[in-house]
PDB file of N, H, CA, C and O in Angstrom:
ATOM      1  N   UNK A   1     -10.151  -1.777   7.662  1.00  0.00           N
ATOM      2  CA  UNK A   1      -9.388  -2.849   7.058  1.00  0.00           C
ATOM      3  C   UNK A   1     -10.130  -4.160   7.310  1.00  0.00           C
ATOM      4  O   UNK A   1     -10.711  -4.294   8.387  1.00  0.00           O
ATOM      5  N   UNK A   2     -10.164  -5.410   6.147  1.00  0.00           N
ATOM      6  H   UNK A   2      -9.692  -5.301   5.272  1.00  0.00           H
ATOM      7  CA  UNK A   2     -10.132  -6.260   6.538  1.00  0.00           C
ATOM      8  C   UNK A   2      -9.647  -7.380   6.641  1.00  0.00           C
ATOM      9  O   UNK A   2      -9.051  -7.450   5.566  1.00  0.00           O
ATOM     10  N   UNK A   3      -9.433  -8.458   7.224  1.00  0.00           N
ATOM     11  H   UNK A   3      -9.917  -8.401   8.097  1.00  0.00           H
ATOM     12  CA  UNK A   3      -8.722 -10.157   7.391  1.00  0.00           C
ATOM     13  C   UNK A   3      -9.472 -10.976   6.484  1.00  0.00           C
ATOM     14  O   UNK A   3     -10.589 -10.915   5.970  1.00  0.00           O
ATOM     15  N   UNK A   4      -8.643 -11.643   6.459  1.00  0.00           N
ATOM     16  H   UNK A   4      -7.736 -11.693   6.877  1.00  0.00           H
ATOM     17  CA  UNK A   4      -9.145 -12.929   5.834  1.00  0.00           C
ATOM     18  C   UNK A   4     -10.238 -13.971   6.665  1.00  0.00           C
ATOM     19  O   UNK A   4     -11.196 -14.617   6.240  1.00  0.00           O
ATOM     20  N   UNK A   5      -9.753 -13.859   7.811  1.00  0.00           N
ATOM     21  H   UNK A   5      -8.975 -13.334   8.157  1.00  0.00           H
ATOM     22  CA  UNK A   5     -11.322 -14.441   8.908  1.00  0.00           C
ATOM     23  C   UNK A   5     -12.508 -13.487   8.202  1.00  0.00           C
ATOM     24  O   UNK A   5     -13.518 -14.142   7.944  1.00  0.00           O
ATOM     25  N   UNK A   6     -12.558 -12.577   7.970  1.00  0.00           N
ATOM     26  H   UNK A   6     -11.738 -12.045   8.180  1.00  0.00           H
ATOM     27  CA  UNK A   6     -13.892 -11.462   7.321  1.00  0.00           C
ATOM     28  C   UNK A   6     -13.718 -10.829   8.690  1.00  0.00           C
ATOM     29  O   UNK A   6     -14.013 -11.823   9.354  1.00  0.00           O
ATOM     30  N   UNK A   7     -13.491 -10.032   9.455  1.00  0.00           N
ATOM     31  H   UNK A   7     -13.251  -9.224   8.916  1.00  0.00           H
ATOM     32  CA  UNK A   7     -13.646  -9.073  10.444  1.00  0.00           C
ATOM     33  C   UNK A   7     -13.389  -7.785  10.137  1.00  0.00           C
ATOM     34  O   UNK A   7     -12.524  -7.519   9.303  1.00  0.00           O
ATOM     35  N   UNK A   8     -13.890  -7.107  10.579  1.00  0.00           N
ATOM     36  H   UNK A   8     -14.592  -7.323  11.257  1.00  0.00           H
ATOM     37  CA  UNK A   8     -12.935  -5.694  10.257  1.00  0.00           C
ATOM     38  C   UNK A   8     -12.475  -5.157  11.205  1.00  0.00           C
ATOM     39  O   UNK A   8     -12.947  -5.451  12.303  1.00  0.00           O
ATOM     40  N   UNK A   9     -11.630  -4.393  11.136  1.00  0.00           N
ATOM     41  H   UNK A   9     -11.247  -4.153  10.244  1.00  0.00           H
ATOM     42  CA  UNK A   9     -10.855  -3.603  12.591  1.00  0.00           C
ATOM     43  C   UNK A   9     -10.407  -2.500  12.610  1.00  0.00           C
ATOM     44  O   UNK A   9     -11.147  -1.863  11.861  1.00  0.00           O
ATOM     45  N   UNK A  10      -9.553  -1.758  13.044  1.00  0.00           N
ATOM     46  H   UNK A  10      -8.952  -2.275  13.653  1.00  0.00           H
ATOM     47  CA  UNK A  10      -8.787  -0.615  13.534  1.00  0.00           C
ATOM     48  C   UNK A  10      -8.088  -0.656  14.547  1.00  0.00           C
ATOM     49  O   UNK A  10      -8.062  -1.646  15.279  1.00  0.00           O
ATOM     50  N   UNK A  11      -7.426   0.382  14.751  1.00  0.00           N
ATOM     51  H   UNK A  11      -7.447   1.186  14.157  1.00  0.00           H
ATOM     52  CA  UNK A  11      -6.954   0.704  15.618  1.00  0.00           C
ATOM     53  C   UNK A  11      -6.429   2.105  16.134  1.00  0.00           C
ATOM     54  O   UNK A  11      -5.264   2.303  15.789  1.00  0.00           O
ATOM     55  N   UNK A  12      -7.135   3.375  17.054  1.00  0.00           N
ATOM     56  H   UNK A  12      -8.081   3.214  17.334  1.00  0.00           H
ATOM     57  CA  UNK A  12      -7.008   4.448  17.241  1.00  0.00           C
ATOM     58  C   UNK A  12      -5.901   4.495  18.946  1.00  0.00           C
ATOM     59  O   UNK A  12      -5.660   3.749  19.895  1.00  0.00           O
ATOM     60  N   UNK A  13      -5.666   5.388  18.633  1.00  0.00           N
ATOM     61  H   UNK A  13      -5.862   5.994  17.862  1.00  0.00           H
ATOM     62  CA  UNK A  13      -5.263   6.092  20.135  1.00  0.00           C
ATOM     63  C   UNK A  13      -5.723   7.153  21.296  1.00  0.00           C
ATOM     64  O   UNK A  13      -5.165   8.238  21.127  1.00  0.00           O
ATOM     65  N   UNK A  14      -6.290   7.132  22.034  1.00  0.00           N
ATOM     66  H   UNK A  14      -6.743   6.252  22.171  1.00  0.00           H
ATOM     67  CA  UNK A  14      -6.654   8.106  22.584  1.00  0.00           C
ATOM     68  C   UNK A  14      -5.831   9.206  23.236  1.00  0.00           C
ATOM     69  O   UNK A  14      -4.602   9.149  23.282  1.00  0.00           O
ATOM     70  N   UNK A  15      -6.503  10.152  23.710  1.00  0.00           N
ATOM     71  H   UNK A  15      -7.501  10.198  23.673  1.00  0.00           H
ATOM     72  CA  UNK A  15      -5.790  11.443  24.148  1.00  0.00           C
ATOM     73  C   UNK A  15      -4.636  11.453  26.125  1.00  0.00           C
ATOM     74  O   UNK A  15      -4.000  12.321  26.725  1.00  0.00           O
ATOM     75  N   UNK A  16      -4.971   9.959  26.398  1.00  0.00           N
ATOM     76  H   UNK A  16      -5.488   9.255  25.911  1.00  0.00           H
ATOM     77  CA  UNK A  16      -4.274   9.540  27.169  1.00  0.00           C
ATOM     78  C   UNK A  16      -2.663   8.696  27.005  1.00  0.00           C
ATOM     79  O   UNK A  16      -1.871   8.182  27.796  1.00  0.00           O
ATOM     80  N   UNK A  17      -2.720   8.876  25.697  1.00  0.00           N
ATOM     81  H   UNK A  17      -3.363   9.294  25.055  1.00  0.00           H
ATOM     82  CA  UNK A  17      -1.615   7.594  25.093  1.00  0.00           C
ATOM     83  C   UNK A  17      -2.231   6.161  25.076  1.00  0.00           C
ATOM     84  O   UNK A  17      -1.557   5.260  24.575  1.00  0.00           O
ATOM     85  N   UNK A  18      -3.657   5.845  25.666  1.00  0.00           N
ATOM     86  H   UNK A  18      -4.205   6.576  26.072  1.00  0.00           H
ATOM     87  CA  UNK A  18      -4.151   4.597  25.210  1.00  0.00           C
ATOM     88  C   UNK A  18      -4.366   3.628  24.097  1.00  0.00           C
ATOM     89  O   UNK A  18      -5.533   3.241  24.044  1.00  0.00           O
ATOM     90  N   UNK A  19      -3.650   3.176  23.282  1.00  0.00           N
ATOM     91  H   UNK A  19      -2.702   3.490  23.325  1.00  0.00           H
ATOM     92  CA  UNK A  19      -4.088   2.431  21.830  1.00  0.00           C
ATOM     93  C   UNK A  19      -5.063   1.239  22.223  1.00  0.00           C
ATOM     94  O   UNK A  19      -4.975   0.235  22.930  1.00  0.00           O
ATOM     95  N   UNK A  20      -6.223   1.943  21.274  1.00  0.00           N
ATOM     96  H   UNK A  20      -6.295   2.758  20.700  1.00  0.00           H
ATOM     97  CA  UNK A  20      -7.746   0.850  21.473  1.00  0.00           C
ATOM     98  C   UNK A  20      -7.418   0.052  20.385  1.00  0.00           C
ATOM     99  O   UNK A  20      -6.751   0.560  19.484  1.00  0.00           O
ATOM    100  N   UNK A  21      -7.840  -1.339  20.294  1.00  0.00           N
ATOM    101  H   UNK A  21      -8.382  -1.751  21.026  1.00  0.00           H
ATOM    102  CA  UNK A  21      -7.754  -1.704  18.984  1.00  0.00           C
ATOM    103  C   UNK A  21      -9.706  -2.499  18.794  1.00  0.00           C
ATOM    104  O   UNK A  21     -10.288  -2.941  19.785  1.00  0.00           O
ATOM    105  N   UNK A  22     -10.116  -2.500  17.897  1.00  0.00           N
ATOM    106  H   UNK A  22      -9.643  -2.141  17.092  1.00  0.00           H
ATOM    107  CA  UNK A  22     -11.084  -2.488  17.578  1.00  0.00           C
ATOM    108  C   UNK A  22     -11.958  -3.435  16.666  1.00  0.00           C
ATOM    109  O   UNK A  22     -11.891  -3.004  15.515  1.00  0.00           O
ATOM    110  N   UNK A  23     -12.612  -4.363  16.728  1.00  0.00           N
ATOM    111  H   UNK A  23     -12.666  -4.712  17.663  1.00  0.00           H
ATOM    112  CA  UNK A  23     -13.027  -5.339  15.617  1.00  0.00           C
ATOM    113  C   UNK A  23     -14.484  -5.751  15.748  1.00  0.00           C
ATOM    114  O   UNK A  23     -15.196  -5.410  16.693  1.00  0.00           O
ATOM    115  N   UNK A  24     -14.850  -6.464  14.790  1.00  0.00           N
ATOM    116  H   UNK A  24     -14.272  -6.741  14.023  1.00  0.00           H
ATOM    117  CA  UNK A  24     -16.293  -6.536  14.412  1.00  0.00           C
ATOM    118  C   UNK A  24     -16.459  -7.885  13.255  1.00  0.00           C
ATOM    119  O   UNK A  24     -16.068  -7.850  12.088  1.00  0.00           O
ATOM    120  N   UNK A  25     -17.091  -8.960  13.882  1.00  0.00           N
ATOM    121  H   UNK A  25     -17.408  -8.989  14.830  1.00  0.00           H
ATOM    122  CA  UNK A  25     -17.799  -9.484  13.108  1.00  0.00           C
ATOM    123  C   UNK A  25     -18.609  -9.477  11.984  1.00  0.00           C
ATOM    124  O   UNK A  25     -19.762  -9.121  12.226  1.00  0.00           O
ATOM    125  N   UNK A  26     -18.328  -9.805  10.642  1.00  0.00           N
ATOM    126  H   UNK A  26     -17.391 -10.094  10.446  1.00  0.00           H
ATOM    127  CA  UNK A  26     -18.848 -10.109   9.608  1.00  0.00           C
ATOM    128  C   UNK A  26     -19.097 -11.395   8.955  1.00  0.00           C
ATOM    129  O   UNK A  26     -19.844 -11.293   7.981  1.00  0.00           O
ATOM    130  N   UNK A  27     -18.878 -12.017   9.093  1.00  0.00           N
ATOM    131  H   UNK A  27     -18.272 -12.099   9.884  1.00  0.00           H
ATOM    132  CA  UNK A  27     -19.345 -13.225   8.028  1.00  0.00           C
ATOM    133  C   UNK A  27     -18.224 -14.771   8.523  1.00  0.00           C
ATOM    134  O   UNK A  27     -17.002 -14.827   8.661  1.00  0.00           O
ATOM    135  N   UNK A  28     -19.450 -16.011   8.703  1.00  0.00           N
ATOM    136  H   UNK A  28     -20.443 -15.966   8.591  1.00  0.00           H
ATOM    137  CA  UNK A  28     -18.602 -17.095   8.770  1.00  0.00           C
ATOM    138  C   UNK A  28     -17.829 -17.499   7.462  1.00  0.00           C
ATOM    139  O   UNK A  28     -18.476 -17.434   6.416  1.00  0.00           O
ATOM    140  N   UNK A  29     -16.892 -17.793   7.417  1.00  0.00           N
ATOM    141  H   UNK A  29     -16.367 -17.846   8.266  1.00  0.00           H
ATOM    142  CA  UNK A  29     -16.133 -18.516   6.627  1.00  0.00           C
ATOM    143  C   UNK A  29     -15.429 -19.601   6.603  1.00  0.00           C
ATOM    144  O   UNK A  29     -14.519 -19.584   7.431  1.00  0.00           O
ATOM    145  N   UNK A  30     -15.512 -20.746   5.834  1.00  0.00           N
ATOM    146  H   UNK A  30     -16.252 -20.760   5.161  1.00  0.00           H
ATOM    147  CA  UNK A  30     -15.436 -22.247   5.688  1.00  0.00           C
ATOM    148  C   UNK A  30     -14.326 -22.410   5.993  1.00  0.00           C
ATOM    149  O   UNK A  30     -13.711 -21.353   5.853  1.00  0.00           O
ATOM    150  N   UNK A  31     -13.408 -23.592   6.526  1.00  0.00           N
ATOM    151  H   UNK A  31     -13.908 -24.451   6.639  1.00  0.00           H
ATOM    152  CA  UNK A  31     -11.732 -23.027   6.721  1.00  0.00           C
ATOM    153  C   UNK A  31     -11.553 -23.313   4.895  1.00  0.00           C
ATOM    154  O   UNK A  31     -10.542 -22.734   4.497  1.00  0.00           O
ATOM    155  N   UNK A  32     -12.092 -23.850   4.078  1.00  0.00           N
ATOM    156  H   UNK A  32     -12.913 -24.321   4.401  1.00  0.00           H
ATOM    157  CA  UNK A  32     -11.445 -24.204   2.918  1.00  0.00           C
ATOM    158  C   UNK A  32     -11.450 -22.553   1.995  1.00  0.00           C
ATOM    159  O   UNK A  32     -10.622 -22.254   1.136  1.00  0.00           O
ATOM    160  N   UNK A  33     -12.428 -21.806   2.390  1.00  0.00           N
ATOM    161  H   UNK A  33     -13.101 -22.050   3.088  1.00  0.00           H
ATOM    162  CA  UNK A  33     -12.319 -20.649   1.650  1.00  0.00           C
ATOM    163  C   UNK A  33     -11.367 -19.518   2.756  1.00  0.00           C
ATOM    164  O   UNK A  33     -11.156 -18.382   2.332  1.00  0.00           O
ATOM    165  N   UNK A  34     -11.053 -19.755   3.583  1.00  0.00           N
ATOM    166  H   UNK A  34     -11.225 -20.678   3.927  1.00  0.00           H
ATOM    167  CA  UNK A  34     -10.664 -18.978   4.404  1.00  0.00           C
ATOM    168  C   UNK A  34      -9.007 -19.328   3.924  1.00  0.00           C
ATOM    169  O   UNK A  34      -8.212 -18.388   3.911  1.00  0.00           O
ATOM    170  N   UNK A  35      -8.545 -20.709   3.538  1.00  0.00           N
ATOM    171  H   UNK A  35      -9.190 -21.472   3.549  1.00  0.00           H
ATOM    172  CA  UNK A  35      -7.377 -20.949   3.317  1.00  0.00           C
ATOM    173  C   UNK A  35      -7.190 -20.264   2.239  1.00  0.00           C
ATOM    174  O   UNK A  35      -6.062 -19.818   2.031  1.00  0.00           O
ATOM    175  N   UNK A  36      -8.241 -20.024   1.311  1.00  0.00           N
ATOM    176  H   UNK A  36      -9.157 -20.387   1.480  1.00  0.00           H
ATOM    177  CA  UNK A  36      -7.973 -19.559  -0.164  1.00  0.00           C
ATOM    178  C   UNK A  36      -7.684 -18.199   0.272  1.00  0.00           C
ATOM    179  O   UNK A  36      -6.504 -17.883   0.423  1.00  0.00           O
ATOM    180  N   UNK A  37      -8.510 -17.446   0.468  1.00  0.00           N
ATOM    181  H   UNK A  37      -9.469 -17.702   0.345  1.00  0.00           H
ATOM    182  CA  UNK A  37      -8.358 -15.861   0.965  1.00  0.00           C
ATOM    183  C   UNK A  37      -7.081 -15.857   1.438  1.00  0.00           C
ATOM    184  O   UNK A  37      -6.309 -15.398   0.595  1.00  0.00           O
ATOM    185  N   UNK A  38      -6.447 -16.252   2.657  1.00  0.00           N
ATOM    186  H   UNK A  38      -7.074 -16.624   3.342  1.00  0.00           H
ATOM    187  CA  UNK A  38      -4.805 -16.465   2.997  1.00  0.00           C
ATOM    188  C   UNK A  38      -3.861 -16.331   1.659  1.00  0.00           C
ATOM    189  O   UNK A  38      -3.202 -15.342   1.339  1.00  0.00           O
ATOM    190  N   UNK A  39      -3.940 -17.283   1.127  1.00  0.00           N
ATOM    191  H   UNK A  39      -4.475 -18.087   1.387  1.00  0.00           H
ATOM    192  CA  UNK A  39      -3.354 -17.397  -0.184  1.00  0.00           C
ATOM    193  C   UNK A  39      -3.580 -16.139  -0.525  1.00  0.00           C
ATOM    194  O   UNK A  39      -2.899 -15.203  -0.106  1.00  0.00           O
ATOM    195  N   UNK A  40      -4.670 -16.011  -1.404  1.00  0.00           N
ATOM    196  H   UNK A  40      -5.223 -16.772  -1.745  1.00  0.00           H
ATOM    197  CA  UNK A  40      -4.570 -14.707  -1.806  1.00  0.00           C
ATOM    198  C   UNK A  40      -4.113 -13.432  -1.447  1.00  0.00           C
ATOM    199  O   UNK A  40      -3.765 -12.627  -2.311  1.00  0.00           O
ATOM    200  N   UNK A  41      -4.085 -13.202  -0.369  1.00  0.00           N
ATOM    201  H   UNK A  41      -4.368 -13.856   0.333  1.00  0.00           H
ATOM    202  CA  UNK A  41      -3.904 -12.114   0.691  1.00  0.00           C
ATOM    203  C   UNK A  41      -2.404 -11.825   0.503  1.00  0.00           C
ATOM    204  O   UNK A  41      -1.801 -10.776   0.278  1.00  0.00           O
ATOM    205  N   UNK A  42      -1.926 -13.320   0.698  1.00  0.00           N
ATOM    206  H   UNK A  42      -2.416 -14.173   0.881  1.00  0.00           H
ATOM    207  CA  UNK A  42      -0.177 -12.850   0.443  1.00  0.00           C
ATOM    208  C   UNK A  42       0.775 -13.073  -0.377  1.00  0.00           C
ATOM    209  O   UNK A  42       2.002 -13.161  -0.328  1.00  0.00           O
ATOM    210  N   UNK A  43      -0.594 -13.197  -1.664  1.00  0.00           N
ATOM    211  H   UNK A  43      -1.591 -13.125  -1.704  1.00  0.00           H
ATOM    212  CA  UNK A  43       0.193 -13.368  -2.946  1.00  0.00           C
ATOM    213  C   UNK A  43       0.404 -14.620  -3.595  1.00  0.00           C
ATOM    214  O   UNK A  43       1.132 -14.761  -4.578  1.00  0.00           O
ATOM    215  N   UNK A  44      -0.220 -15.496  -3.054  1.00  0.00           N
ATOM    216  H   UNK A  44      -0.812 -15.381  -2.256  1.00  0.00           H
ATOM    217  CA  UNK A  44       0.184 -16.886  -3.609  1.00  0.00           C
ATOM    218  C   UNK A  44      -0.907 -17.294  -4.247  1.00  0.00           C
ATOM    219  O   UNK A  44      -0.919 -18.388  -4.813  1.00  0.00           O
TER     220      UNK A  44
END
């Protein structure tokens, strides 16, 4: 999956009941395009 920051993530569980959650850097983004993506993201 990804955010609107550009990251991507997950989130698995292990065989202990541990939930890892998981993310990764991709790409800077301007706050002015980052506001747009928001928008978009939730429909507006």
């Amino acid at each position: 999956m990804m955010d609107f920051y550009q990251r991507a993530f997950g989130a698995e569980e292990d065989p202990f009941g541990h939930r890892w959650t998981l993310s990764t850097y991709v790409e800077d983004v301007p706050p002015d395009m980052m506001n747009a993506r928001m928008k978009e993201m939730l429909g507006g």
